[in-house]
C-alpha positions in Angstrom: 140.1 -70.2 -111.9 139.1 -73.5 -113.1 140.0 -74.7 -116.3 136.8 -74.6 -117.6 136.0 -71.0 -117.1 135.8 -68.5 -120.2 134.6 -71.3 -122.6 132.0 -70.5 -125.2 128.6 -72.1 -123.9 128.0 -75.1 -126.2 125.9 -74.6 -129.4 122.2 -75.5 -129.3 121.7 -78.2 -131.9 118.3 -79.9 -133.0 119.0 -82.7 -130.9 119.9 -80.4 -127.6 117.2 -78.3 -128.0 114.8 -81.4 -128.4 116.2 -82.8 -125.3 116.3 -79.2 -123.2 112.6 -78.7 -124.3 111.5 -82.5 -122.8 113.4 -81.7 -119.7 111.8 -78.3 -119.2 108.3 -79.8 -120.2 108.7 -82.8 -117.8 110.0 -80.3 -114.7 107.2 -77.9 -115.2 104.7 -80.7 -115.3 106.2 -82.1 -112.1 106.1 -78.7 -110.5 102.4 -78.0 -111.1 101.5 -81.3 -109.9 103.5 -80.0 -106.5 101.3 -76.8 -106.4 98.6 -77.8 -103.7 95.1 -78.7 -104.6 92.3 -75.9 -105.7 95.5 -73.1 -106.8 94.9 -73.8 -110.3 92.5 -74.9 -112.6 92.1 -78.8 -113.3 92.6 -80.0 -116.6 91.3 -83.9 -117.0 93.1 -84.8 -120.8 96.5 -82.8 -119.1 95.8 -85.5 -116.3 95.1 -88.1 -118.3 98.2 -87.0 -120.8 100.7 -87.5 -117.7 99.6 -90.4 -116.1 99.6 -93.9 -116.6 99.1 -97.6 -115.5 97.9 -97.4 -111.8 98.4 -93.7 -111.4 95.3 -92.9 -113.6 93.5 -94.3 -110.5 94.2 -91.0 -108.6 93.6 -88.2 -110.8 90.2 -86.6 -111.9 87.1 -88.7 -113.3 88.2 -89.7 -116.8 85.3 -88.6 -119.6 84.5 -92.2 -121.4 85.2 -90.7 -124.5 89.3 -90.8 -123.5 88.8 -94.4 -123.5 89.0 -94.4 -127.1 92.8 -93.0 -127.0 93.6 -96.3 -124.2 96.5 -98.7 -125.2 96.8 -101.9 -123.1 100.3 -101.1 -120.8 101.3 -104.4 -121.4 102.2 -103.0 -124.6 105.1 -101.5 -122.9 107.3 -104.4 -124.6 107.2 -102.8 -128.0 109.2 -100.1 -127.2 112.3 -102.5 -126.0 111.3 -104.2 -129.2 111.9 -101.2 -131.3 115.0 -100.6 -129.0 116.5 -103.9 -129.5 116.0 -104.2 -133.2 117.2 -99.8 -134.0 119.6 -99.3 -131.6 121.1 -103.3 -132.9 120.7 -101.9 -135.9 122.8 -98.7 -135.2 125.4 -100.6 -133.5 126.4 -102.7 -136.0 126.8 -99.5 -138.3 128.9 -98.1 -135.3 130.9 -101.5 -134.8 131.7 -101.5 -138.7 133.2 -98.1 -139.2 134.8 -98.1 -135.7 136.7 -101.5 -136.0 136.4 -102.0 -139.7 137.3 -98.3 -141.4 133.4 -98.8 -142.9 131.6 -95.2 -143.5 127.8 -94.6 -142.4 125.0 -94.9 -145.1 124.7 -91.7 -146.4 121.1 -91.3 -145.2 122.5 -92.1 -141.7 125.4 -89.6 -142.0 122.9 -87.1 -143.8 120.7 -87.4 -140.6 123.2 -87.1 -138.0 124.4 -84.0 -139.5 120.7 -82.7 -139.6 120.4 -83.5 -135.9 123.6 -81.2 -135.3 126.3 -84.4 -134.9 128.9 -82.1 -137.1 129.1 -79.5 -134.2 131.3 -82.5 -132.1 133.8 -83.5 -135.0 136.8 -84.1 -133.3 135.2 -84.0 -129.7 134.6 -87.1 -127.8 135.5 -90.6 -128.9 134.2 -92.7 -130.8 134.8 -96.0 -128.2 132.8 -93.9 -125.7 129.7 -93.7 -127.7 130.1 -97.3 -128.7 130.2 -98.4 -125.4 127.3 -96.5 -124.3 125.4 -98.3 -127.1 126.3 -101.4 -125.9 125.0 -100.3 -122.6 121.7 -99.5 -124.4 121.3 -102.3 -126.4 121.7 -104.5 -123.4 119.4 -102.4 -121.3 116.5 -103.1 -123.9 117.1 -106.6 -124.2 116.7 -106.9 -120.1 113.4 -104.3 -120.4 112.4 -106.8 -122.9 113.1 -109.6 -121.0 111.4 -108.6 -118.3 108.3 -107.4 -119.9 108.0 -110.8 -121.5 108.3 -112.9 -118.7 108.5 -111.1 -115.5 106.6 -108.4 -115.1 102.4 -109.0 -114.5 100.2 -106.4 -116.0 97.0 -105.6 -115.3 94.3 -104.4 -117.4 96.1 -100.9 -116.6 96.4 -98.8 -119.7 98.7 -95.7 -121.2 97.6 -92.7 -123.6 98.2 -94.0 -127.2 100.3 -90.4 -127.2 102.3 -91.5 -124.4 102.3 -95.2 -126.6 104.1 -93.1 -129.8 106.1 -91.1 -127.2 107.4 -94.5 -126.1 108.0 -95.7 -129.5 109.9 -93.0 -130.6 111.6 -92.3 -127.6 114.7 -95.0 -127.8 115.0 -94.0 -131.6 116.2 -90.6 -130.5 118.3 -92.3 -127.5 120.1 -94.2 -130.0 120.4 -91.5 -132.9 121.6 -89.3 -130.0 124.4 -91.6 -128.8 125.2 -91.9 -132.1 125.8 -88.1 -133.2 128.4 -88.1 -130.2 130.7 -89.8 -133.0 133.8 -88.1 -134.3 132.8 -88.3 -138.2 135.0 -87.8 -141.1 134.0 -85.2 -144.1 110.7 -114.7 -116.1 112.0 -117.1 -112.8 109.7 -115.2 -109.9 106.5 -116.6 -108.7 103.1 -115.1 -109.3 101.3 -114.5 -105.5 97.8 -112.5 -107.1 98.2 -109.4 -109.3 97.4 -106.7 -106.5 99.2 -103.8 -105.2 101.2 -104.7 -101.8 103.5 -102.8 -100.2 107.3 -103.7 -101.0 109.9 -103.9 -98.4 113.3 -104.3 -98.9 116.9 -103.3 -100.1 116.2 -99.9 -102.0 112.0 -100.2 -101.7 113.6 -98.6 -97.5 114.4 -95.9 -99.2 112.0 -94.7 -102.0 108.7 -96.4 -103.1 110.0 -96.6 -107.0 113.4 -98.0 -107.2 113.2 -98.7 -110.4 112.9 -95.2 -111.8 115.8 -93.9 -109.6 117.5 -97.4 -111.1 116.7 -96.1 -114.2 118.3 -92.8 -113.7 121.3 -94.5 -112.8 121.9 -96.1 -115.8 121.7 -93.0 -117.6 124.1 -91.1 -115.1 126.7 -94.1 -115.5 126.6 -93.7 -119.4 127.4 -89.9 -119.0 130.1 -90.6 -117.4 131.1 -93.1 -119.8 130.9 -90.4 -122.3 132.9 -88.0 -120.0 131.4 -85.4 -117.8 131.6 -83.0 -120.2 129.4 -84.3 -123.1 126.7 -81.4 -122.8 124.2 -83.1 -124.8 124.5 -86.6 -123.1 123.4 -84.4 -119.7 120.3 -83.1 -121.8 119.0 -86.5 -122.0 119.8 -87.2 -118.3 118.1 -83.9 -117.3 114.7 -85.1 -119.1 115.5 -88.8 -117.7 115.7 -87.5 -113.9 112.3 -85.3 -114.1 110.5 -87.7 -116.6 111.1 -90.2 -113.8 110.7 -88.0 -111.0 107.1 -87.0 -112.5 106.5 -91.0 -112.3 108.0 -91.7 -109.3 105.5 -89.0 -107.7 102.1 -90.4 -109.3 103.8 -94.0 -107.6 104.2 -92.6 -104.3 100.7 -90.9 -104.0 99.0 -94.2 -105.7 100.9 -95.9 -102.7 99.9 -93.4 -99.7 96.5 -92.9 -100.8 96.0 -96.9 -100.9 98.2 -98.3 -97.8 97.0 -96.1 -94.4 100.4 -98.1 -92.8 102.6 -96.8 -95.6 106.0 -96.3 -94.3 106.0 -92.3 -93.6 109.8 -92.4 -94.0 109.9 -93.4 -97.6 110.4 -91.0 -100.2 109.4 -91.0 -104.1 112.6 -90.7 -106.2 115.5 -89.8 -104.3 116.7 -91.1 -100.8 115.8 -89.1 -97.9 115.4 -85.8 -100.2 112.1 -86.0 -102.2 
């Protein structure tokens, strides 16, 4: 019987029952999208809720007055801003009680325990979740990086809700790394700025290597935190359908634009889907 087997399911905290609900939301969004065309009933703000950037181009006529709610995508860069300056923020809390014996503000403390970080006191260690942060921390500053000076955007736009979502999103990364702790009482060239058909290394394989990229870099900090940090796999779940649900809109945008498309080339995941 494996060693696992008779263990009490783990507790559903705040923060794993935030994370469970944005995986099941994100998984039933990308399953009605896979229902075929004229089954349901068409809903233009759900549309317009999910999509973003070029993807907006290939759902229903958008009513000018959800204009109103548009936020440039270039705006994208604020949330690795936000990332860069929280998550720093919560890192050199983490790096002063880890290395220097220094407890967390009470506030901080006060709102770890709200989120449910009490429920893992004597659990998994302390040098994993610091190391994950790291991870993090570094991630936003290449997002940044590349928002600043690599990436070209056009006069694309996002839902301001999807703009909050995106603002508050690596808060709750970062506050979630952080309740895993044990607690005591631009160099490319610019061709034009249209859509072209990438080939390539991973763009052979799926038409949006960056989300499945993306998803990687989640997966390799779960395993950093150890395979059996249940809440850690929450926030991979919603990672691997939140991209999945973008990695779709991608691949249709593409096959509805390019007639010579490559037919072989999945959305998200190699050969699968």
């Amino acid at each position: 019987m494996a060693a696992w087997a008779g263990l009490p399911l783990p507790a559903l905290s705040p923060l794993r029952a935030l994370w469970l609900s944005l995986a099941a939301a994100f998984l039933l969004t990308l399953l009605l999208q896979l229902v075929p065309p004229g089954l349901l009933p068409s809903c233009a703000l759900f549309q317009d809720l999910i999509r973003y950037g070029k993807t907006k181009l290939g759902g229903p006529a958008r009513p000018a007055a959800y204009r109103v709610f548009d936020v440039p995508k270039r705006y994208f860069s604020h949330f690795y801003v936000i990332s860069v300056l929280w998550n720093g923020f919560l890192l050199w809390f983490l790096t002063q009680s880890l290395f220097l014996g220094v407890p967390f503000p009470n506030w901080l403390y006060s709102l770890l325990r709200i989120l449910g970080a009490s429920q893992f006191q004597g659990g998994e260690l302390a040098l994993s979740a610091f190391l994950v942060l790291v991870f993090l921390w570094l991630h936003s500053w290449r997002r940044l990086f590349e928002c600043v000076y690599v990436s070209v955007f056009s006069n694309a736009v996002i839902h301001v809700v999807q703009y909050c979502f995106g603002l508050v999103y690596y808060v709750l990364v970062g506050l979630t790394v952080l309740s895993q702790v044990p607690m005591d009482g631009r160099n490319g060239v610019v061709i034009h700025g249209n859509h072209r058909i990438p080939f390539g290394d991973w763009f052979e394989y799926v038409s949006s290597p960056n989300y499945l990229a993306e998803l990687m870099i989640y997966i390799s900090m779960a395993v950093t935190f150890g395979f059996h940090n249940f809440t850690w796999w929450l926030v991979v779940t919603y990672v691997f359908f939140s991209q999945a649900l973008s990695a779709f809109f991608s691949h249709r945008f593409y096959k509805s634009r390019f007639v010579s498309y490559p037919k072989h080339r999945k959305a998200f995941l190699p050969f699968l889907f």
